[in-house]
Each structure stands twice: as structure tokens, then as C-alpha cells.
N, CA, C, O and CB atoms as a CASP TS submission, in Angstrom:
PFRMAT TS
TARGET T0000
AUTHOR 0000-0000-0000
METHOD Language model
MODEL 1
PARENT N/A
ATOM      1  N   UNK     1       0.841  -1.179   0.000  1.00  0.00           N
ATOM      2  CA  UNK     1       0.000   0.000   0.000  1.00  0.00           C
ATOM      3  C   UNK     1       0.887   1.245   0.000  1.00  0.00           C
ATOM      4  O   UNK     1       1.915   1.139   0.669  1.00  0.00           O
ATOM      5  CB  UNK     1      -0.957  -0.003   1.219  1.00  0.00           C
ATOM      6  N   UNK     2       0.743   2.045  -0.434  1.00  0.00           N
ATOM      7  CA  UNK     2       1.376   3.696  -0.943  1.00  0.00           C
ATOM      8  C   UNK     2       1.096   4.203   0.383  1.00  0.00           C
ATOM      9  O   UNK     2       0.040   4.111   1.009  1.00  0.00           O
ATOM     10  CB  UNK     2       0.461   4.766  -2.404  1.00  0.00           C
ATOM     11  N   UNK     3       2.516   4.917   0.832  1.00  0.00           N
ATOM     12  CA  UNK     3       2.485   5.702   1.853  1.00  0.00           C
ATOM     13  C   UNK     3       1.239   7.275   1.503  1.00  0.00           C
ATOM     14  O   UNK     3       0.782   7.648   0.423  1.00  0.00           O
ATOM     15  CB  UNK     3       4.236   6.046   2.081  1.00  0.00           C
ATOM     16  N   UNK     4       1.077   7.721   2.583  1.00  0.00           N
ATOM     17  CA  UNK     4       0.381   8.926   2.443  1.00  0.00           C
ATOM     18  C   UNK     4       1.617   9.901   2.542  1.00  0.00           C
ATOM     19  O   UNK     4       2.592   9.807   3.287  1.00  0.00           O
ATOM     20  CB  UNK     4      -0.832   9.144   3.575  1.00  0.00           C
ATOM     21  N   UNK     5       1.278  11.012   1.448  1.00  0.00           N
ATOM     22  CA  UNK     5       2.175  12.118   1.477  1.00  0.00           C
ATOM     23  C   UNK     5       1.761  13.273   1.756  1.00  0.00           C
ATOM     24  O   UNK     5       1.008  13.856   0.976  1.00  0.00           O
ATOM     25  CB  UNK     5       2.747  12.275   0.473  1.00  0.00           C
ATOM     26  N   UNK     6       2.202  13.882   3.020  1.00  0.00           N
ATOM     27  CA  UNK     6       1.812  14.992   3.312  1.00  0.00           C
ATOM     28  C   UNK     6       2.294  16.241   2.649  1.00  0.00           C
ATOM     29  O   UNK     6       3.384  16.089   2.097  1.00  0.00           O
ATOM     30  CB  UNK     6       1.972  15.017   4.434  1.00  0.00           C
ATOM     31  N   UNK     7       1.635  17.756   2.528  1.00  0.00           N
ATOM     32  CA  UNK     7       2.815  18.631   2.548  1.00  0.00           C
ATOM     33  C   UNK     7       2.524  20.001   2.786  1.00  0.00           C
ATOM     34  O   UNK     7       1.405  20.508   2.701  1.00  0.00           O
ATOM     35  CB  UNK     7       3.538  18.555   1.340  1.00  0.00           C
ATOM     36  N   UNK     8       3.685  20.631   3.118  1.00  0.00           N
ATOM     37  CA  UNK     8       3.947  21.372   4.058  1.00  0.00           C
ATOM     38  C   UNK     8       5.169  22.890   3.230  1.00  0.00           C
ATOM     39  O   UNK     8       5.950  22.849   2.280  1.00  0.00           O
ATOM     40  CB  UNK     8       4.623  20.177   5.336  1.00  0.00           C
ATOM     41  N   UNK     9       4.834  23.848   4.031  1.00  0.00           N
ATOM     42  CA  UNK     9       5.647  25.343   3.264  1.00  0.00           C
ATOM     43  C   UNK     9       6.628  25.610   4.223  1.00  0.00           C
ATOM     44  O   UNK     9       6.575  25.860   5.427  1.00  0.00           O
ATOM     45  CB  UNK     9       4.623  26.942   3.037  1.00  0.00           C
ATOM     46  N   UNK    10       7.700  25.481   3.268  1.00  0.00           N
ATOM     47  CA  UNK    10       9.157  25.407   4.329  1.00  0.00           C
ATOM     48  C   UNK    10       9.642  27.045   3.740  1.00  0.00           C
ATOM     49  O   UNK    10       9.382  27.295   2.563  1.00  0.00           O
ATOM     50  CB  UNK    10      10.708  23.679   3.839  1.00  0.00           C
ATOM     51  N   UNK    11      10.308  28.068   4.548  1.00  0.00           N
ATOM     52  CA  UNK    11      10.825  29.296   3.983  1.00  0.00           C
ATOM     53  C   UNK    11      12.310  29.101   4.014  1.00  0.00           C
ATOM     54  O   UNK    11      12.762  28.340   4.869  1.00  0.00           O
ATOM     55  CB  UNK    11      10.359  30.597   4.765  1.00  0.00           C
ATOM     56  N   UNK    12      12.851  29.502   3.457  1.00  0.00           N
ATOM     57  CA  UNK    12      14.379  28.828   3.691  1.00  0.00           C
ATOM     58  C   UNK    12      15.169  30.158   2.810  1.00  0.00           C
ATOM     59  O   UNK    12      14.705  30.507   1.724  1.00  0.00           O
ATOM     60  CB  UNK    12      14.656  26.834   2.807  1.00  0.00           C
ATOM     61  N   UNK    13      16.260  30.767   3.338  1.00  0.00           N
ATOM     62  CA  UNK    13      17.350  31.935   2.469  1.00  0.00           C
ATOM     63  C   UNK    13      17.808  31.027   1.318  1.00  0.00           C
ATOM     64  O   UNK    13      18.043  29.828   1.161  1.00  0.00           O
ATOM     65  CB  UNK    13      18.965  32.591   3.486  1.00  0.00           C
ATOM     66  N   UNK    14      17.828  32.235   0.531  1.00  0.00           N
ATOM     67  CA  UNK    14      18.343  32.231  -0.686  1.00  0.00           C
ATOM     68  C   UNK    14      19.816  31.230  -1.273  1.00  0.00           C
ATOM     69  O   UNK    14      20.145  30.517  -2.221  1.00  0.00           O
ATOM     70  CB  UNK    14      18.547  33.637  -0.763  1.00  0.00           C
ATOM     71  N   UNK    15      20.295  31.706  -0.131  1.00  0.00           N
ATOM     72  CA  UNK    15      21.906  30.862   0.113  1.00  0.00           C
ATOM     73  C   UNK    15      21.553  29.215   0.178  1.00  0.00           C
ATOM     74  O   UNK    15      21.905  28.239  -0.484  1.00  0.00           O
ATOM     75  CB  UNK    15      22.810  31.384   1.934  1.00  0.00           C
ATOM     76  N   UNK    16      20.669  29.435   1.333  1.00  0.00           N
ATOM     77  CA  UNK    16      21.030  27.277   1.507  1.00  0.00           C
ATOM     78  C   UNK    16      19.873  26.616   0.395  1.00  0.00           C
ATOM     79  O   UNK    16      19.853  25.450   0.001  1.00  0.00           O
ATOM     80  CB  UNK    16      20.396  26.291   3.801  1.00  0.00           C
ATOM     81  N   UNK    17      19.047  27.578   0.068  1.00  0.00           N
ATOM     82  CA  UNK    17      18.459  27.253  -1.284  1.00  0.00           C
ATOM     83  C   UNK    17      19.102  27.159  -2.682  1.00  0.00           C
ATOM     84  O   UNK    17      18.688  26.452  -3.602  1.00  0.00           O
ATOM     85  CB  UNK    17      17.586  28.105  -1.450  1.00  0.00           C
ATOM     86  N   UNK    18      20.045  27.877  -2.705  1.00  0.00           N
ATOM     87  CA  UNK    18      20.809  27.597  -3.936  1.00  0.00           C
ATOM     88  C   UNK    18      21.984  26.394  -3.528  1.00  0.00           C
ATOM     89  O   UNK    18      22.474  25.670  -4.395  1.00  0.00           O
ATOM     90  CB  UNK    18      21.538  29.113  -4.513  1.00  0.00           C
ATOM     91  N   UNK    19      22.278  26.320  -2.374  1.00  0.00           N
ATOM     92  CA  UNK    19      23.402  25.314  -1.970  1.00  0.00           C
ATOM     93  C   UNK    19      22.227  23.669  -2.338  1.00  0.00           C
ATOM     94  O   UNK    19      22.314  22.631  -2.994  1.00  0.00           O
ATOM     95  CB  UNK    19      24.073  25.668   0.225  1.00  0.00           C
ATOM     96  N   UNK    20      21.528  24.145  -1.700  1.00  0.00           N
ATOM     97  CA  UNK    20      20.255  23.070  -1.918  1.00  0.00           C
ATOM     98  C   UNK    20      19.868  22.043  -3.322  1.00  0.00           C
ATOM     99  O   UNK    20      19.780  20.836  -3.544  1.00  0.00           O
ATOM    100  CB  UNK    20      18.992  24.008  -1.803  1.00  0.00           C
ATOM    101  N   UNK    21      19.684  23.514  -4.197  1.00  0.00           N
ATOM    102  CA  UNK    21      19.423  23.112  -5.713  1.00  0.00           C
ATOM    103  C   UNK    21      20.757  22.374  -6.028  1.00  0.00           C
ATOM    104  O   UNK    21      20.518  21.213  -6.364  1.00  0.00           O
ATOM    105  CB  UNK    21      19.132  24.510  -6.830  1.00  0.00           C
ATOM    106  N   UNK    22      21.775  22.603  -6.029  1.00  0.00           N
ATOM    107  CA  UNK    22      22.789  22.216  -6.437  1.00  0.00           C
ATOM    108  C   UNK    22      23.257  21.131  -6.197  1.00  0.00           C
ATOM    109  O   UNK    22      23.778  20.415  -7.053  1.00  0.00           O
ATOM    110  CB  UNK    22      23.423  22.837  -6.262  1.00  0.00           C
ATOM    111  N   UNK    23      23.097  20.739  -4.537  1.00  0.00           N
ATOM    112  CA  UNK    23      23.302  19.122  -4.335  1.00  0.00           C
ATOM    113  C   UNK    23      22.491  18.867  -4.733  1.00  0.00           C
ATOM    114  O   UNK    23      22.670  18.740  -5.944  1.00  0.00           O
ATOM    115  CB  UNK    23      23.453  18.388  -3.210  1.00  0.00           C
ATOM    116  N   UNK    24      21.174  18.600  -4.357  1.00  0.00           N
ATOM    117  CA  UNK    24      19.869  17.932  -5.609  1.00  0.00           C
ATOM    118  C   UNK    24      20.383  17.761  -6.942  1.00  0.00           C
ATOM    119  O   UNK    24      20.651  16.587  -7.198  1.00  0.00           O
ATOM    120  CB  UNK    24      18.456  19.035  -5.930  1.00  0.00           C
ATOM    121  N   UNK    25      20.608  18.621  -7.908  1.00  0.00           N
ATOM    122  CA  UNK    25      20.959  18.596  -8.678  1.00  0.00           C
ATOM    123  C   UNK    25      22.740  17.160  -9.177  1.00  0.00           C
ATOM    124  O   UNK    25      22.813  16.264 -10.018  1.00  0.00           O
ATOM    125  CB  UNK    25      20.831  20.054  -8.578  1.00  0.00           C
ATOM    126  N   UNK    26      23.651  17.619  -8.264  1.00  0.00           N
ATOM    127  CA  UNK    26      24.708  16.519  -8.613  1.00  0.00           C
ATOM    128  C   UNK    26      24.015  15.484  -7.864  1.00  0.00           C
ATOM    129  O   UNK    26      24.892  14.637  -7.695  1.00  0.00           O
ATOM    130  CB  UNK    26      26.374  16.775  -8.134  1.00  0.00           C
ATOM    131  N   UNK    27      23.283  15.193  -7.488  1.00  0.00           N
ATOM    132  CA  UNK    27      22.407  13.693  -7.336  1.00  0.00           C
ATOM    133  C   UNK    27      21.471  13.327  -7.849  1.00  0.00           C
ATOM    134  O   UNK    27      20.932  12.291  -7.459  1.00  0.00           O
ATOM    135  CB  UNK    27      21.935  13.385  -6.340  1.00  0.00           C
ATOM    136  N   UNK    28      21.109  13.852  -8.602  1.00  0.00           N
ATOM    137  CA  UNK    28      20.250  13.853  -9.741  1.00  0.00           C
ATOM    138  C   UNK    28      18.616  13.393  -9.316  1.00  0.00           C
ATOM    139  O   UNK    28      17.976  12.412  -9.696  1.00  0.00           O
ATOM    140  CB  UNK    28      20.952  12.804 -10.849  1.00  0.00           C
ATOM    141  N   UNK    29      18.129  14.767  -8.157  1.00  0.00           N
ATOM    142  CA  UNK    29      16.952  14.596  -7.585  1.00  0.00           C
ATOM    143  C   UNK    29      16.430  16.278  -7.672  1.00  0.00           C
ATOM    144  O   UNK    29      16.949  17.390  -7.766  1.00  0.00           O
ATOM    145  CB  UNK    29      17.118  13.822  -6.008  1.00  0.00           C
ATOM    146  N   UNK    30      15.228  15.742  -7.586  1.00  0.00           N
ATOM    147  CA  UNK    30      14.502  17.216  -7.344  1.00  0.00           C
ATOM    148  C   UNK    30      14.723  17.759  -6.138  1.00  0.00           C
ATOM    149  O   UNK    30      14.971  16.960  -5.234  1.00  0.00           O
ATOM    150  CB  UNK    30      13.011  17.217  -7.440  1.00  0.00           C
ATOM    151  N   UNK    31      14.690  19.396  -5.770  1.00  0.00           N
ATOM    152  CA  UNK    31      14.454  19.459  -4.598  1.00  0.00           C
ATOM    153  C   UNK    31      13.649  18.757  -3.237  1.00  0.00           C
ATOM    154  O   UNK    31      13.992  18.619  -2.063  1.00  0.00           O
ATOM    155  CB  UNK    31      14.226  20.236  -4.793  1.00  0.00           C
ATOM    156  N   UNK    32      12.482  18.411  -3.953  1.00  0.00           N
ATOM    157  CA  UNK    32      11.603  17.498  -2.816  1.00  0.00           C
ATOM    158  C   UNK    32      12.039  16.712  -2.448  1.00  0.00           C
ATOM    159  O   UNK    32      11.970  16.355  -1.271  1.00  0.00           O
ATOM    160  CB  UNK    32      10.543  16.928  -3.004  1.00  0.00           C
ATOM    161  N   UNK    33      12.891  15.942  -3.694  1.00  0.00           N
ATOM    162  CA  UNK    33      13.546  14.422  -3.375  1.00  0.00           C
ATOM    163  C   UNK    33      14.572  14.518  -2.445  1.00  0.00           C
ATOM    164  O   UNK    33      14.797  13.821  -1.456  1.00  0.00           O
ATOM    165  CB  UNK    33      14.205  13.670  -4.642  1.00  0.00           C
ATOM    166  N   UNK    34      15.493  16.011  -3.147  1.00  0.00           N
ATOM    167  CA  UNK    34      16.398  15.788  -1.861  1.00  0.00           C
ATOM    168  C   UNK    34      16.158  15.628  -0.386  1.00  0.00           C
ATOM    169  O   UNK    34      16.404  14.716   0.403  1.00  0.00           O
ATOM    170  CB  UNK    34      17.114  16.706  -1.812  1.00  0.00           C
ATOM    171  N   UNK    35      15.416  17.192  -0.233  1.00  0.00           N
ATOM    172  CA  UNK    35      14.707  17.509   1.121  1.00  0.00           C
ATOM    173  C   UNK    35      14.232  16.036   1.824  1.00  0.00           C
ATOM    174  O   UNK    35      14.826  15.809   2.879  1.00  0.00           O
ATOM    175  CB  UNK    35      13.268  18.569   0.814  1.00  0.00           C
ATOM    176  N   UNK    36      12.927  14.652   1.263  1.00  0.00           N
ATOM    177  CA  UNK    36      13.115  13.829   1.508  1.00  0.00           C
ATOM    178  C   UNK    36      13.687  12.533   2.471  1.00  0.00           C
ATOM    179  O   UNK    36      13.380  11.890   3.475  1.00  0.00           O
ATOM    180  CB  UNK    36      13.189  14.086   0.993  1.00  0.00           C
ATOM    181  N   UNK    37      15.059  12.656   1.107  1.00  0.00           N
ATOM    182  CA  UNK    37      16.417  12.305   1.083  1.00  0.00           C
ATOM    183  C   UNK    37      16.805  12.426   2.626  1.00  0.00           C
ATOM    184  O   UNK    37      16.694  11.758   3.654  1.00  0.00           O
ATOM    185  CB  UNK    37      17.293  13.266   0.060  1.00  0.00           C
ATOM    186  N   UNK    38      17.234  13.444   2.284  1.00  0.00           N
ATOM    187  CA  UNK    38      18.085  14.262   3.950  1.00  0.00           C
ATOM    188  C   UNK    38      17.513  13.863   5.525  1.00  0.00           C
ATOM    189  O   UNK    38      18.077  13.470   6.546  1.00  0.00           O
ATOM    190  CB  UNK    38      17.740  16.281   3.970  1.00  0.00           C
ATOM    191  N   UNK    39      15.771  14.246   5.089  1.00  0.00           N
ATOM    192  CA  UNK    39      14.897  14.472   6.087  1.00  0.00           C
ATOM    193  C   UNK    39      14.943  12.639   6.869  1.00  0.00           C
ATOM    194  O   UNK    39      15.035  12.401   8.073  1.00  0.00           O
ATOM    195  CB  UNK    39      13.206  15.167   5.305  1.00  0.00           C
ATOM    196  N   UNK    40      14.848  11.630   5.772  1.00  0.00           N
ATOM    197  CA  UNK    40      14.594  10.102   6.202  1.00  0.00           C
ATOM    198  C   UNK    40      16.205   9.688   6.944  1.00  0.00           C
ATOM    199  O   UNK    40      16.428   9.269   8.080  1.00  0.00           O
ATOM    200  CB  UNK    40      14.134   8.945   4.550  1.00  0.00           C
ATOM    201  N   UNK    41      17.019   9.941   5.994  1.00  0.00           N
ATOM    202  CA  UNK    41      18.332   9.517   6.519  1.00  0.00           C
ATOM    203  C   UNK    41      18.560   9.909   8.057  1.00  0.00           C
ATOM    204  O   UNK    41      18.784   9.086   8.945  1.00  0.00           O
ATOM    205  CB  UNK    41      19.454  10.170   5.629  1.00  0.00           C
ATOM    206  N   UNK    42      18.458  11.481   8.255  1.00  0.00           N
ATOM    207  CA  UNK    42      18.815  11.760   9.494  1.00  0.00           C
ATOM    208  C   UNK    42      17.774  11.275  10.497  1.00  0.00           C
ATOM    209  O   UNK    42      18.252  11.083  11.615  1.00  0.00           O
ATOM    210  CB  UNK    42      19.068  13.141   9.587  1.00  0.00           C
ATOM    211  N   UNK    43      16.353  11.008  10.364  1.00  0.00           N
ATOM    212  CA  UNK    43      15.683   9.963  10.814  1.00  0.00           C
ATOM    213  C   UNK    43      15.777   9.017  11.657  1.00  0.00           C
ATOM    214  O   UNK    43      15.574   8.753  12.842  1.00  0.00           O
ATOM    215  CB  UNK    43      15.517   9.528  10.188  1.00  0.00           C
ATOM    216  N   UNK    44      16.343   8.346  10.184  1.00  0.00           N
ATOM    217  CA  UNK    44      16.902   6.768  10.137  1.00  0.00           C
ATOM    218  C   UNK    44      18.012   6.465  11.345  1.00  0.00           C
ATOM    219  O   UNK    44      17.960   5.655  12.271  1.00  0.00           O
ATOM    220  CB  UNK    44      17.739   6.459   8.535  1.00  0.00           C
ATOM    221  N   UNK    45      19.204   7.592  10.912  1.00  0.00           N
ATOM    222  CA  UNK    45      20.496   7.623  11.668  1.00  0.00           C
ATOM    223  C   UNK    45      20.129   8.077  13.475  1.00  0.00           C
ATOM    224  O   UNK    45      20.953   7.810  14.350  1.00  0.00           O
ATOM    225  CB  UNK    45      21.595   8.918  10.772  1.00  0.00           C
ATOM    226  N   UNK    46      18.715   8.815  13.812  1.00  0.00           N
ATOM    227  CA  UNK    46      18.548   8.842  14.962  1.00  0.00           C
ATOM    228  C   UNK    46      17.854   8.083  15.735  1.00  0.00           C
ATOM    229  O   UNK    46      17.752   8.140  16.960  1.00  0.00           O
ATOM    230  CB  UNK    46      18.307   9.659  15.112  1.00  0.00           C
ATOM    231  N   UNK    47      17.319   7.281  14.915  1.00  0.00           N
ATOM    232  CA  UNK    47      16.847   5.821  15.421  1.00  0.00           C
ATOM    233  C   UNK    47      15.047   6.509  15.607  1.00  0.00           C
ATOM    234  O   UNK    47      14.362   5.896  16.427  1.00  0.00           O
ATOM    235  CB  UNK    47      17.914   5.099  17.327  1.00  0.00           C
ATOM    236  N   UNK    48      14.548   7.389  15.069  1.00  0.00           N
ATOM    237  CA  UNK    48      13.805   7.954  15.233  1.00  0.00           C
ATOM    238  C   UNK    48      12.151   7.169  14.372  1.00  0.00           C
ATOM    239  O   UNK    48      10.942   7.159  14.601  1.00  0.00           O
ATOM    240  CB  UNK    48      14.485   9.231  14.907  1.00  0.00           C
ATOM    241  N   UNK    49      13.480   6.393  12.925  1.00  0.00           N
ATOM    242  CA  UNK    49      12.318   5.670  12.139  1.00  0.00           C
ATOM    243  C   UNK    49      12.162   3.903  12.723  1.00  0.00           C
ATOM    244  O   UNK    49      12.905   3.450  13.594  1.00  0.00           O
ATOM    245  CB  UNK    49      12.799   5.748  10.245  1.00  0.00           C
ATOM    246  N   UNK    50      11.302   3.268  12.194  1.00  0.00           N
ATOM    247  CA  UNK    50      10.661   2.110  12.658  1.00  0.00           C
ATOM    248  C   UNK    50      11.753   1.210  11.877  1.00  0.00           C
ATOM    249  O   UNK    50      11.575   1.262  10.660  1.00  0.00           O
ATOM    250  CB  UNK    50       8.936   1.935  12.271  1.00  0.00           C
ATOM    251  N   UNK    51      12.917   0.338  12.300  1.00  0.00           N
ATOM    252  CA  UNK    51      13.707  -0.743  11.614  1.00  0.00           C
ATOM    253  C   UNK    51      13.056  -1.043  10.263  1.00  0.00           C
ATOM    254  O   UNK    51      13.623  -0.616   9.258  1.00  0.00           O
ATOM    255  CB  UNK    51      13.777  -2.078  12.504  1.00  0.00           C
ATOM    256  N   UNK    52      12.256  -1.531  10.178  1.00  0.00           N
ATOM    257  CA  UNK    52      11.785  -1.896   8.765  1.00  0.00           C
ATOM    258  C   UNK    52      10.650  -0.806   7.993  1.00  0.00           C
ATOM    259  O   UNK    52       9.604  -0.845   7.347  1.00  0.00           O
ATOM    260  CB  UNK    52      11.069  -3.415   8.918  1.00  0.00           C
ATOM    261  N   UNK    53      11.081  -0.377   8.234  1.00  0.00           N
ATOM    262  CA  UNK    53      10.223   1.528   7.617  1.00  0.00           C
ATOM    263  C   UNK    53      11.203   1.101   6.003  1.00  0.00           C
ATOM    264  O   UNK    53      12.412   0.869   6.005  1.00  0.00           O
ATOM    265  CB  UNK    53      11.150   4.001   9.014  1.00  0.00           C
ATOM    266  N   UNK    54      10.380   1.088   4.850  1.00  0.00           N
ATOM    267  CA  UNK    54      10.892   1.110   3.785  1.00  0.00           C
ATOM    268  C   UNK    54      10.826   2.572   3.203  1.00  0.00           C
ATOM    269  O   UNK    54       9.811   3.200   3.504  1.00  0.00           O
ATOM    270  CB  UNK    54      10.320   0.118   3.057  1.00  0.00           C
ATOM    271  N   UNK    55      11.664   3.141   2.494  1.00  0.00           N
ATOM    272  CA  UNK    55      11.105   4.388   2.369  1.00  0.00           C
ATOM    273  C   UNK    55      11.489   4.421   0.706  1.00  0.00           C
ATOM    274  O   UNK    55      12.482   3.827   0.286  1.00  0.00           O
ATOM    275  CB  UNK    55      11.785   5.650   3.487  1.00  0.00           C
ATOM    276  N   UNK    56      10.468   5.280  -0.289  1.00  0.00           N
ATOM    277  CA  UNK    56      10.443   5.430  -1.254  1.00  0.00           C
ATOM    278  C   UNK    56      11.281   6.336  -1.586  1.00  0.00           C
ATOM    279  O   UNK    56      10.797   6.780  -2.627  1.00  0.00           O
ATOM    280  CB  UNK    56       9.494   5.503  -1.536  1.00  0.00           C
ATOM    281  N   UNK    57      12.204   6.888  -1.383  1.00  0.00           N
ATOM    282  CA  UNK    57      12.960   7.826  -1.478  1.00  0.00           C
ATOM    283  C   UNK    57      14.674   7.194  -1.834  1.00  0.00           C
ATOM    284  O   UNK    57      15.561   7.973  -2.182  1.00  0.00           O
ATOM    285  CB  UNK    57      12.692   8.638  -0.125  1.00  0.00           C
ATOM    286  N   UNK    58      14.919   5.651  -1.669  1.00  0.00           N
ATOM    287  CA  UNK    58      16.004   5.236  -1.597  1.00  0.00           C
ATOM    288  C   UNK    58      16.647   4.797  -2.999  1.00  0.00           C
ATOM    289  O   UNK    58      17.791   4.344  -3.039  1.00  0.00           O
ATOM    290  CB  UNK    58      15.915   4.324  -0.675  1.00  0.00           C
TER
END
């Protein structure tokens, strides 16, 4: 079954937005994907997600 996707308005400077686009970009993801990306890993790494949490983002 398909996770539910929420979403949400993040404001963020100009600076870590262009630093932003750019890693997205040499990883060859959209911003969302990165944001994502970032958001599950550090998650993951705080033990914060469920062991077998599959995530569509990988």
C-alpha cells in the first residue's frame, strides 16, 4: 500500500536554497527528493524511524 504524502511550506534563504538546488541537482533529484532524502536519513540515523520503515525515497 502507498504511503500517504503529506505537505507542508518550508521558507528557507536564498543561500542554503541555492546550496540546496545544487546538491539535488549533482544527485540527480529534485528538490523534494532531496529535502526527503536528507529528512529520512537523518531519521533513520537517529533511530527515530521504525527498523523496517521502507522508504520510497532510496
Amino acid at each position: 500500500m502507498a504511503k500517504e504524502k503529506k505537505s507542508f511550506v518550508l521558507r528557507i534563504n536564498g543561500e542554503t536554497m541555492s546550496a540546496l538546488e545544487k546538491w539535488a541537482a549533482d544527485e540527480f533529484r529534485s528538490v523534494n527528493g532531496q529535502l526527503e532524502y536528507i529528512i529520512t536519513d537523518a531519521l533513520r540515523k537517529a533511530g527515530r524511524l521504525p527498523k523496517n520503515s521502507n522508504s520510497d525515497n532510496e
